[in-house]
C-alpha positions as CSV (number, residue, x, y, z in Angstrom):
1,X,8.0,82.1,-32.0
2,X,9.0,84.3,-35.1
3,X,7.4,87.1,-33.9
4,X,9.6,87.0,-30.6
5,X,12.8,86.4,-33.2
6,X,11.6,89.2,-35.5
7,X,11.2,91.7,-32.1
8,X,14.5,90.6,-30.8
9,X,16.4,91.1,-34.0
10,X,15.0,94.2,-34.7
11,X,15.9,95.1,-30.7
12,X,19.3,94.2,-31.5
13,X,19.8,95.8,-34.4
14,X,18.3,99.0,-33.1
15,X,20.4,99.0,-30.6
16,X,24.1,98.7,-32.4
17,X,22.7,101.5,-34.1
18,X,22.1,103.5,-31.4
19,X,25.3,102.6,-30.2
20,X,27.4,103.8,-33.1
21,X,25.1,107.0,-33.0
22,X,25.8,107.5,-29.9
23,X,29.8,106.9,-30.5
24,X,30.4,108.7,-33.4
25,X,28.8,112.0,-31.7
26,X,31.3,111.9,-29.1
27,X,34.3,110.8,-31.5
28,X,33.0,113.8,-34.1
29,X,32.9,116.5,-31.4
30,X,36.7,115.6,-30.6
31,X,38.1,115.6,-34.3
32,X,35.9,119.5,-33.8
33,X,37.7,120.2,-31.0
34,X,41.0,118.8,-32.7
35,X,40.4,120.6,-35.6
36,X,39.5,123.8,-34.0
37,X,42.8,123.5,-32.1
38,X,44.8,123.3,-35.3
39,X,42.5,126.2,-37.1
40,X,43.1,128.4,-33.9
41,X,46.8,127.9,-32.3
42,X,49.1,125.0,-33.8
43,X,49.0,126.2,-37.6
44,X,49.1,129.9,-37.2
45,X,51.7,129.2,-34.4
46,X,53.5,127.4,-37.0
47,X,53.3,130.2,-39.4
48,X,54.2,133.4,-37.4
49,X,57.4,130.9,-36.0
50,X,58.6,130.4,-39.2
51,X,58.2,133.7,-40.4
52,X,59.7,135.3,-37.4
53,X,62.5,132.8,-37.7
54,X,63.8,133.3,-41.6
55,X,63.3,137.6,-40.7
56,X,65.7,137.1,-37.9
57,X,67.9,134.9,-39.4
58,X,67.4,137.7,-42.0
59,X,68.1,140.6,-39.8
60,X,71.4,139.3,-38.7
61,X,72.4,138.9,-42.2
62,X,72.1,142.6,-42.3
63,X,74.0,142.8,-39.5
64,X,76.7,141.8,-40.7
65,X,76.5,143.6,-43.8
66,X,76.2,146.5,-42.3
67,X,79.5,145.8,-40.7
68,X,81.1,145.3,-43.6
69,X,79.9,148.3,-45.9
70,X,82.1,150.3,-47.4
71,X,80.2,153.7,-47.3
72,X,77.7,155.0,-44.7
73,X,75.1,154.6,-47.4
74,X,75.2,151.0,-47.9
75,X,75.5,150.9,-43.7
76,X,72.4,152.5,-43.8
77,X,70.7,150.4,-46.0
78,X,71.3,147.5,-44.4
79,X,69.9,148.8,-40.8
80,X,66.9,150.1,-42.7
81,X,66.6,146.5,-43.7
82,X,66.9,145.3,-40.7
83,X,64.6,147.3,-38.9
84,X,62.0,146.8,-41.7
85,X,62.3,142.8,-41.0
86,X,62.4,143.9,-37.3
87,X,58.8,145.8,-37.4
88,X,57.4,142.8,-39.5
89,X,58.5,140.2,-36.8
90,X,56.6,142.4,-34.3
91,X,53.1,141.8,-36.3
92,X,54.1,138.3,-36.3
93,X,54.4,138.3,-32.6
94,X,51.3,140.0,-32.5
95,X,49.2,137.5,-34.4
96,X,51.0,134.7,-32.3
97,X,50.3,136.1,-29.0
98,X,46.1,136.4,-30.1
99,X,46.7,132.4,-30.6
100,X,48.0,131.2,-27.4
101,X,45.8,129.5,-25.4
102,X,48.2,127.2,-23.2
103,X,50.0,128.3,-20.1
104,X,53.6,126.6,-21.7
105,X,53.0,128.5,-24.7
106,X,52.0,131.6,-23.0
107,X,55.6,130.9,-20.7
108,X,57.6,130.5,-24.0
109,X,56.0,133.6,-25.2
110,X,57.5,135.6,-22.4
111,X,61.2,134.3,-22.2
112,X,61.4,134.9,-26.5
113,X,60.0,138.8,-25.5
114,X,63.0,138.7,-23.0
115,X,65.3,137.0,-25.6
116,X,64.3,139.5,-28.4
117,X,64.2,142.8,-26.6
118,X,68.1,141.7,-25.3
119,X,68.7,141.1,-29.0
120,X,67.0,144.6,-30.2
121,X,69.0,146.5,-27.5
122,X,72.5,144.6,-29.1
123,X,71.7,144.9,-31.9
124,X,71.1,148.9,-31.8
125,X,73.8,149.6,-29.6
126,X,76.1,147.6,-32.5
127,X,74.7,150.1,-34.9
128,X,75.2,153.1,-33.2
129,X,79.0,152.3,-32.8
130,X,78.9,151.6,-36.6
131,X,77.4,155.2,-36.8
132,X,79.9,156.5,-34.5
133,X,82.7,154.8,-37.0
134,X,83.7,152.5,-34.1
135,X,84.6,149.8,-36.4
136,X,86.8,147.3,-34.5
137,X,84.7,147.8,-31.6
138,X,81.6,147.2,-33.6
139,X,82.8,143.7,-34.2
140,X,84.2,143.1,-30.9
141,X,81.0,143.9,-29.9
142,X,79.0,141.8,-32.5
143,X,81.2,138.5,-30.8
144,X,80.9,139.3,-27.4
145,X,77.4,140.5,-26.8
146,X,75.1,141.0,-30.4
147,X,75.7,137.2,-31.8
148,X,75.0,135.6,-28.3
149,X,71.6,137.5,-27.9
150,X,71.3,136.6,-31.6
151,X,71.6,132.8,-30.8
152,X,69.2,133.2,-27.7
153,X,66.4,134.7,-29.6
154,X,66.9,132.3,-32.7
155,X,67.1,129.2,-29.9
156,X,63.4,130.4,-28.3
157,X,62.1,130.8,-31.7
158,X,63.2,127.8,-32.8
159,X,61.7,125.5,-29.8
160,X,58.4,127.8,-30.0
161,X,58.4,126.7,-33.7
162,X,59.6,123.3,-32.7
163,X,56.3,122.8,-29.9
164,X,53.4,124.1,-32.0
165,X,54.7,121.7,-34.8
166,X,54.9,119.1,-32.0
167,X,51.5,120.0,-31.0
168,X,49.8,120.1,-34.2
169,X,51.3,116.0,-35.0
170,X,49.8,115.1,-31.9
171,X,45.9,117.3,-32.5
């Protein structure tokens, strides 16, 4: 009858309905959850990486300026530079370590503490033997010890940088 064709239509319909309803609750709390992911860890990951990445690249820079000046003023300037760029990277890390929320992150975080302390320690032991006008052994030092815990730190900040952009293609 047409009143058994109008019920069961209207059955039908009500029920796609439903069903989409029902679907696009569960598929709107994951793009949330996504979204909150990326608001939270991957894009202020991604920031503090990169900025922590051009100050180092920055602070060696100075470095190496400072092992070329000329004068002890210009020497000086460049470590003040360097530890300037050094105390902003530490914020950086900071504001990175209040975002992690995975254990491989969290991991990662660790061994580029290791790698950056290693590098801080070089890096201050190269300037005191500019200070002490240790010159040649300044650089000897710079090539045996200061650039390889350079290259350490800048290769963990790097693949930190590296995951949370990883991680924020795949959220």
């Amino acid at each position: 009858t047409i009143k058994k064709r109008i019920i069961l239509g209207f059955t039908v319909i009500l029920l796609l309905v439903s069903g989409l309803a029902i679907t696009s609750h569960f598929l709107l709390n994951q793009i949330k959850t996504e979204a909150n992911f990326m608001n939270t860890d991957a894009l202020p990951g991604m920031k503090a990486m990169g900025q922590i990445k051009g100050n180092v690249a920055e602070i060696q820079i100075n470095v190496l300026r400072s092992i070329l000046a000329k004068t002890p003023e210009d020497r000086k300037k460049y470590e003040d530079g360097a530890a300037v760029l050094g105390a902003e990277n530490g914020k950086f890390l900071d504001e990175y370590d209040k975002t992690i929320h995975l254990p491989e992150d969290r991991e990662m975080f660790k061994t580029m503490a290791q790698a950056r302390d290693s590098y801080i320690t070089a890096r201050t032991h190269l300037f005191e033997l500019l200070t002490a006008g240790k010159t040649d052994e300044a650089w000897a030092f710079n090539v045996a010890t200061t650039r390889p815990a350079y290259n350490a730190f800048q290769e963990i900040v790097e693949k930190l940088l590296d995951w949370n952009v990883a991680n924020a293609d795949k959220s």
